[in-house]
N, C-alpha and C positions, 0 to 999 in steps of 0.2 A: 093686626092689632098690636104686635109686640113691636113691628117697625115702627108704630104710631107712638106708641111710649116712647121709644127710646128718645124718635126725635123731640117729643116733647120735653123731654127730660135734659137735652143736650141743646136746648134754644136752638140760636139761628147759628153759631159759630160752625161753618161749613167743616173745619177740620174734626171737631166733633160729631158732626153729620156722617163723613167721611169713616171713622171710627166706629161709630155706630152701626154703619151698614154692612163695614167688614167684619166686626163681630157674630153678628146678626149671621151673615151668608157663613163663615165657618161653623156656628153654633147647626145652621142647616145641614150642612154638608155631614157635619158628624153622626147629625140624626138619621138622616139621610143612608152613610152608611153605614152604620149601625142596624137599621132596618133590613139593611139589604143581608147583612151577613147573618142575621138571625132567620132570614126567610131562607136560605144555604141550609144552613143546617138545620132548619125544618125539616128541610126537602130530601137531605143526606140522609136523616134518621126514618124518614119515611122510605128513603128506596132501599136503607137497611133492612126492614124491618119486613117490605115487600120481596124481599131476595133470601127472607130466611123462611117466607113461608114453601 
């Protein structure tokens, strides 16, 4: 849905296109790990927390 914006937003001009989709794939990638490092230290504070019982 958001790739579908953008392109609309950026018409047909491929180099725009182009911009677009690399934005788009880092904006992911951040998410991406971002999530992964909070799922970490979930998991760190849970085997803390199992290792002090």
């Amino acid at each position: 849905m958001v790739f579908k914006a953008l392109m609309l937003a950026f018409g047909s001009n491929s180099t725009y296109k182009k911009l677009a989709v690399q934005y788009l794939n880092e904006a992911l990638c951040l998410v991406s790990s971002s999530v992964v490092e909070e799922s970490l230290v979930l998991q760190n504070r849970q085997l803390l927390v199992a290792a002090k019982r």
